[in-house]
N, C-alpha and C positions, 0 to 999 in steps of 0.2 A: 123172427128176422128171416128174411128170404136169402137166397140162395147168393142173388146177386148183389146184395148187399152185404152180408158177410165178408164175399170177395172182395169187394172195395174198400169194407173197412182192414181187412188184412193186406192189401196191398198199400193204402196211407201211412198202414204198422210200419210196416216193412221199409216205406222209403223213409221212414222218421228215423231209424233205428238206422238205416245205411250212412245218414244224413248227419246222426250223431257220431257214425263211426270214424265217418270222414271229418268231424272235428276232433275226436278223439287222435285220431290219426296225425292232423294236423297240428296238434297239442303236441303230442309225444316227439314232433319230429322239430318242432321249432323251440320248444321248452323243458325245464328241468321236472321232473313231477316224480311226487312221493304222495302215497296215502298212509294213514295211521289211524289205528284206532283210539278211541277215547281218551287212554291211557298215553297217547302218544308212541308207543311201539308200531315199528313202520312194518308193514305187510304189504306192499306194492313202490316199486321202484322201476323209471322206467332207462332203457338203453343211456339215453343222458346223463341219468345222476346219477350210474354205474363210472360213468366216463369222466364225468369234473370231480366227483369224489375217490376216484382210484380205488373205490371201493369193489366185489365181486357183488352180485345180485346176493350170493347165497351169505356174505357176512353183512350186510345191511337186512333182509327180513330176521322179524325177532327181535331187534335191537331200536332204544331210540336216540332221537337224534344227538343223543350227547358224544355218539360215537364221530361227531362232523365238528361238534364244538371248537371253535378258534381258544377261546377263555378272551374276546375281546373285548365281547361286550357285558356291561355291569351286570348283576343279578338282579337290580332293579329294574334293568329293562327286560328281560326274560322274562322273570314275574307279571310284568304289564302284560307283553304277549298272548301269555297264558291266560291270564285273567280275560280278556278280549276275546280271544276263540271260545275259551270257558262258556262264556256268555251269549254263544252263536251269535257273536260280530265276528265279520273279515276283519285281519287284520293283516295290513300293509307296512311296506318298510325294506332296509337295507341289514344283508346279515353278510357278516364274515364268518367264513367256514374256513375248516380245516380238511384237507385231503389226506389220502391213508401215508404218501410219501413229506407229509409234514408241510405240504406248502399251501400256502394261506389264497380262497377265493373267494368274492367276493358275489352276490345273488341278490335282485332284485325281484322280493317274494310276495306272491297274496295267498294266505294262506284263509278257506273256505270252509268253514265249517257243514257238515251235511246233518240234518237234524231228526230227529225222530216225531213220532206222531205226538210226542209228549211236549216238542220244543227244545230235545235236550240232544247237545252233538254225542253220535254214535261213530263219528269220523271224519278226519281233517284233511282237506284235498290240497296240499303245497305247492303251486306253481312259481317255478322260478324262471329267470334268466341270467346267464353270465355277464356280472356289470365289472369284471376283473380290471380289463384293459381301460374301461372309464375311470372307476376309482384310482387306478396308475397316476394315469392320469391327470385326477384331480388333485390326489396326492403330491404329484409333482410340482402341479402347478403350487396347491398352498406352500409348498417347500420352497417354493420359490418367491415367494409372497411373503413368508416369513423371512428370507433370505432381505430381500429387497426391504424389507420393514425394520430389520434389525441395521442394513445399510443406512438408512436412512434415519433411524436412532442413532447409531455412529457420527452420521456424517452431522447432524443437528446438532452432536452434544459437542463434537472438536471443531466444528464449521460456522461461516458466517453465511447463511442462503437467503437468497432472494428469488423470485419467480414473477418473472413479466410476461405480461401478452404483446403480441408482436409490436403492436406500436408502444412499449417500454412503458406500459402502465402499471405500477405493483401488484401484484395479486396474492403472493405469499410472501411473507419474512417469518424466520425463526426468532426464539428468543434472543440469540444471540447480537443478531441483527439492531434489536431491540436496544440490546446491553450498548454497544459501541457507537451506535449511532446517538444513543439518548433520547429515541421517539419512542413515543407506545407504539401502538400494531394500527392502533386506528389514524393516528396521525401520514402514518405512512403507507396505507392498502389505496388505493385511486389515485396515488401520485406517481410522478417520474421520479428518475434518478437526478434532475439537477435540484433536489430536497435535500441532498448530501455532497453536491459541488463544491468543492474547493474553489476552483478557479484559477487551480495551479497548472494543470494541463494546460495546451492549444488546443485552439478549434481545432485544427489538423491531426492531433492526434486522437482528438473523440472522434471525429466524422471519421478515421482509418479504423476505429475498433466498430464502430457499427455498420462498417463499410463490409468486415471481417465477417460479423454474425450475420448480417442479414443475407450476405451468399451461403449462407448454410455451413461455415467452418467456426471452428472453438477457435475464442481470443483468449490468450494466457498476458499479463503484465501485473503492472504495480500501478495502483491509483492510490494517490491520495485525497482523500474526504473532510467533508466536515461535521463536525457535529450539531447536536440541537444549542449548544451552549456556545458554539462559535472555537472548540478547539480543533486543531487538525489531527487524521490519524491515517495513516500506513494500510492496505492490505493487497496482499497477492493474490490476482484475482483470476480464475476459469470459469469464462461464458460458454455453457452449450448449449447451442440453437437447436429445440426439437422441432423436426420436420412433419408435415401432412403429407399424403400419399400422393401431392404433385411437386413433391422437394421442395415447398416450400416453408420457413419459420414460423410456426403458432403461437411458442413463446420461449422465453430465455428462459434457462438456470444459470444463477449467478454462483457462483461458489466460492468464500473468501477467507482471507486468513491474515491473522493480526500479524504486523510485521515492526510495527511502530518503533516497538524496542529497538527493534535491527537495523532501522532506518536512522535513528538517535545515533547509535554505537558508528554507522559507516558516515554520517556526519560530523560527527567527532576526527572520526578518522582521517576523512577528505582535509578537516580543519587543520588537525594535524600533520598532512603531507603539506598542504598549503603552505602553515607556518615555518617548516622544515624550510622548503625548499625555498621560502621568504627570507629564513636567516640565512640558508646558504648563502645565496643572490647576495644578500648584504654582506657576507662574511667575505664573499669574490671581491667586493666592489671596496670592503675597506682594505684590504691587502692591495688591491691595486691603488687608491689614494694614499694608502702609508709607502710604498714603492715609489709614485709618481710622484710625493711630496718630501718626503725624505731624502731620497735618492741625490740632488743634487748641493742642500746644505750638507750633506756628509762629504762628498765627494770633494766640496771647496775647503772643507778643515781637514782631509786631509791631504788635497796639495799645500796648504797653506803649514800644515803640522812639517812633511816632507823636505817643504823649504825652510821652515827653521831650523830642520837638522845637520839637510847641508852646507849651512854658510855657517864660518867660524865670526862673523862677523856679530858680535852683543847686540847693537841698536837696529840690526836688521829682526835678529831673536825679536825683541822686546815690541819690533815693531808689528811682527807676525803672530805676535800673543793677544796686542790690540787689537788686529782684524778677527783674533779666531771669535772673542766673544760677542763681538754682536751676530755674530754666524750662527752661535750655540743658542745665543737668546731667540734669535730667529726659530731657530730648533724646538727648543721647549715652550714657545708660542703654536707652532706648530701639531706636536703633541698633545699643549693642552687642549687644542681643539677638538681634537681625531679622540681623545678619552671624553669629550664632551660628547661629542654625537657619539661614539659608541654605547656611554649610557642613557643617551634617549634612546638608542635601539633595544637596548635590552632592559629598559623600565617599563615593562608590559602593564603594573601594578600600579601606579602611579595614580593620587588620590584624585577625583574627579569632584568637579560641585558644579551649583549651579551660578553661571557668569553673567551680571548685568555688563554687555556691550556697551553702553553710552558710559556706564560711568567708569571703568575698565579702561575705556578708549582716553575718556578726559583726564584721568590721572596719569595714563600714561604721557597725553600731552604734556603736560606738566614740564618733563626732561624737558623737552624742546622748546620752551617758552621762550627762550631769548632767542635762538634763530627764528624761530615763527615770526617776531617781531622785526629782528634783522633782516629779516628777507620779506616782510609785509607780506608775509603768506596769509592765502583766505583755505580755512579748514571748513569743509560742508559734511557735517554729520547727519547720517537717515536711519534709523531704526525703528520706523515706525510699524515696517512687515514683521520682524524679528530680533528682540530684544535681548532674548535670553537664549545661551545654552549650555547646554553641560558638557564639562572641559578641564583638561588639571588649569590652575589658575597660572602656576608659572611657564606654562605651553601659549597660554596665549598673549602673558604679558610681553612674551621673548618673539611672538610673532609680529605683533603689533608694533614693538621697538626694532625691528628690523627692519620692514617695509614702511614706514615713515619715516625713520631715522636715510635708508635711499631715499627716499621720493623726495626731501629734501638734503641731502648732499646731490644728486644729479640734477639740480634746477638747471629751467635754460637761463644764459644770460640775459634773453632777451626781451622777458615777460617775468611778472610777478608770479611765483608758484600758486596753485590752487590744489585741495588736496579732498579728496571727496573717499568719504567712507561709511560704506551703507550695507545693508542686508537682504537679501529674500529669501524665499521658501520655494524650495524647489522639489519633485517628486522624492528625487534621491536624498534630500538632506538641505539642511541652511546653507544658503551662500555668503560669506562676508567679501568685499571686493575692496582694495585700496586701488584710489584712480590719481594722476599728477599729469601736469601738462608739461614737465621736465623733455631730458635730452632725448627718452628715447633709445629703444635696444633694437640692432641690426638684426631681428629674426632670424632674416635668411642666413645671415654669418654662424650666428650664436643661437640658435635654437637647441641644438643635444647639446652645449655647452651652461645652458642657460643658470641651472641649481647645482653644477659639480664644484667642491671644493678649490678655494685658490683658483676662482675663475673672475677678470673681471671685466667690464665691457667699455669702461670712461678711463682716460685720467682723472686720479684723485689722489691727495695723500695722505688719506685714513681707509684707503681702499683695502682690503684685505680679501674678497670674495671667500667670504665664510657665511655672514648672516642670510644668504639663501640657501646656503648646503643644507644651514643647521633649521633654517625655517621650514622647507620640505622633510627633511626629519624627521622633523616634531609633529607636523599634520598626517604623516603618512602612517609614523609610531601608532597614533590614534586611527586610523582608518579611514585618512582624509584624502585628498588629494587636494593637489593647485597647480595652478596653470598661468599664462602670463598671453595679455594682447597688447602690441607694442608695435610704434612708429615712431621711427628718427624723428630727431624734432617736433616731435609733435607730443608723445609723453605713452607712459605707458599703465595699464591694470593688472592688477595681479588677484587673481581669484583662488579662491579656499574656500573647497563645498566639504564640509564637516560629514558624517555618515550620522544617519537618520537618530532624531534624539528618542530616548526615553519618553514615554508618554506617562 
């Protein structure tokens, strides 16, 4: 080999070997590295893994690396390691290390086997990196993954969720969902919410709750729903609108909770402030009829008692004893009435059945057959809308006998009575109406007078004005109402809408 060939090849040497320094260099200064022999007993340690192991150079040579050992990971995976280098493969992977002050690092390793002419490693080159603050990290994050996962087990096992996409399509329901609505999962995944509509809300108040979510704020209230089987149920309900990164909703979480119980018990409740302050109302109203109808036959037996005391005179006595009792009778007429409607107020329990109207109606005519004839009345019965309903039978035979027993005593004199009594079906309930082309109630006079006690509107002399105190009474007892359309001389209807039957 000539002269100037040797030079050249010792200078190629030379930049090979600079060339390797400067990666050696750049190894050592960007990464963790250890070498070990066969055995694993480390004998090179560079400035770095002095420094993340808190170890000194001089108590890491001689030693291996059990001296770094976490104990975190299994023995079967060390074993695997081993087995893999053993076998002059690289072996790659993630190791928890322990440091000399006890705290735990984390090192993203390839560890290199170097082999001999035989094939067999004479020594293992370890390069790491510190992946500490990632694992942190990742750690955190699953921590919070699991956090969120176990929420979300919570919230599924006590909750009622649904998940819509922005235009209110289902896309998730839980079991629960499932349980109260009475749909499976698949009946319900590609539907809206009106698959569970009651129909009890207003439009106005739905369009304000999607009015709420789709500006991107939570709607809190109470809706009622229905189910798959058509019964209705309660829940409290929190919408949160999740956002995209232009604020605007991707889709709903619904989040809900059975309230139905609670809704039963404050219905109840309302029922019962209702009926309270129903009997009060009425408890006000009969103290003021027992005042306003009392008040002045007592008052005339006892001027009448006062004047029999002061006159010595017998046949004046005798004759003040005669006036007191039709006074008393008066009285106890009086009373017996005010104990009659007081027990249809408080006969809440009172047997109901089912009432055929036409034949009800013709038996009660029956009483009136001789005046119907005496007064060549024409009776027009309709039942053809509504024939039946359910009713105490002595509630409506007392209604009946009231309002025709008026309609003929107020005949006009100047025409033959006619008397029409018929039915329909109206949203709120049946209506029965008694019509007469009689004398006729001054409205404007006697309108808030019209149904009170000892009120009357004609001369008569079997007038009493009791049978509409005790007519309204008896419809209102039952959860009726009536009402009256009337023109002087001309005759007047009296209507009674019944509350909705039984079906």
């Amino acid at each position: 080999m000539s002269k100037k060939v040797k030079e050249e090849v010792e200078d190629e040497l030379l930049g090979k070997i600079k060339e390797l320094s400067y990666y050696r260099y750049a190894l050592d200064e960007s990464s963790i590295i250890a070498i070990t022999d066969q055995k694993g007993i480390i004998n090179h340690v560079n400035d770095n893994f002095c420094k993340i192991s808190k170890y000194s150079r001089e108590e890491l040579l001689g030693k291996d690396h059990r001296i770094i050992n976490s104990g975190y990971h299994k023995k079967e995976f060390i074993k695997y390691l081993w087995r893999t280098i053993a076998q002059g493969k690289i072996w790659k992977g993630e190791l928890k290390n322990r440091a000399k002050d006890g705290t735990a690092y984390w090192v993203d390793t390839t560890i290199v086997p170097f082999l001999d002419n035989k094939g067999k490693p004479y020594q293992y080159v370890a390069i790491r990196s510190d992946i500490t603050e990632r694992k942190k990290a990742e750690e955190e994050l699953l921590k919070k993954i699991k956090e969120i996962s176990d929420y979300k087990y919570a919230l599924d096992e006590s909750s009622i969720v649904a998940i819509t996409d922005q235009k209110g399509i289902i896309t998730h329901v839980n079991d629960n969902f499932c349980k109260i609505s009475k749909y499976s999962r698949e009946e319900l995944l590609g539907q809206d919410h009106r698959i569970i509509n009651s129909a009890y809300h207003s439009s106005e108040f739905i369009k304000e709750l999607w009015q709420t979510i789709a500006n991107g704020k939570v709607w809190k209230g109470e809706l009622k729903n229905k189910a798959k089987d058509g019964t209705a149920y309660w829940v409290d309900t929190t919408i949160v609108p999740f956002l995209n990164e232009h604020g605007k909703p991707y889709q709903y979480v619904a989040i809900r909770s059975d309230i139905s119980e609670r809704k039963k018990g404050e219905e109840k409740i309302a029922k019962m402030l209702i009926n309270t302050e129903y009997q009060n109302k009425q408890l006000v109203d009969f103290c003021n009829i027992v005042s306003h109808n009392l008040r002045a036959p007592l008052v005339n037996i006892s001027m009448l008692l006062d004047y029999a005391e002061s006159t010595e005179d017998q046949d004046e006595k005798t004759e003040v004893l005669k006036r007191v009792k039709p006074v008393i009778n008066h009285l106890n007429g009086i009373l017996d009435e005010l104990v009659e409607s007081l027990q249809v107020r408080q006969d809440s329990e009172i047997e109901s059945n089912i009432i055929n109207l036409k034949e009800t109606t013709e038996k009660t005519l029956v009483a009136f057959e001789g005046q119907i004839k005496l007064y060549k009345a024409k009776i027009r019965m309709d039942f053809s809308e509504v024939n039946t309903i359910f009713y105490p039978q002595r509630y409506i035979d007392s209604i009946l006998t009231n309002l025709i027993s008026n309609a003929l005593k107020y005949k006009s004199p100047d025409r033959n009575i006619t008397i029409t009594i018929k039915t329909r079906n109206e949203p709120d309930g049946v209506v029965l109406s008694i019509a007469d082309n009689g004398l006729g109630i001054d409205l404007e006079l006697h309108k808030h007078n019209m149904f009170k006690i000892r009120k009357v509107f004609h001369k008569h002399p079997e007038s009493k004005g009791f049978g509409l105190f005790m007519t309204k009474t008896q419809v209102e007892a039952m959860g009726g109402h009536i009402w009256v359309d009337s023109t002087p001389n001309k005759g007047s209807t009296f209507y009674i809408q019944f509350k909705p039957q039984p079906s």
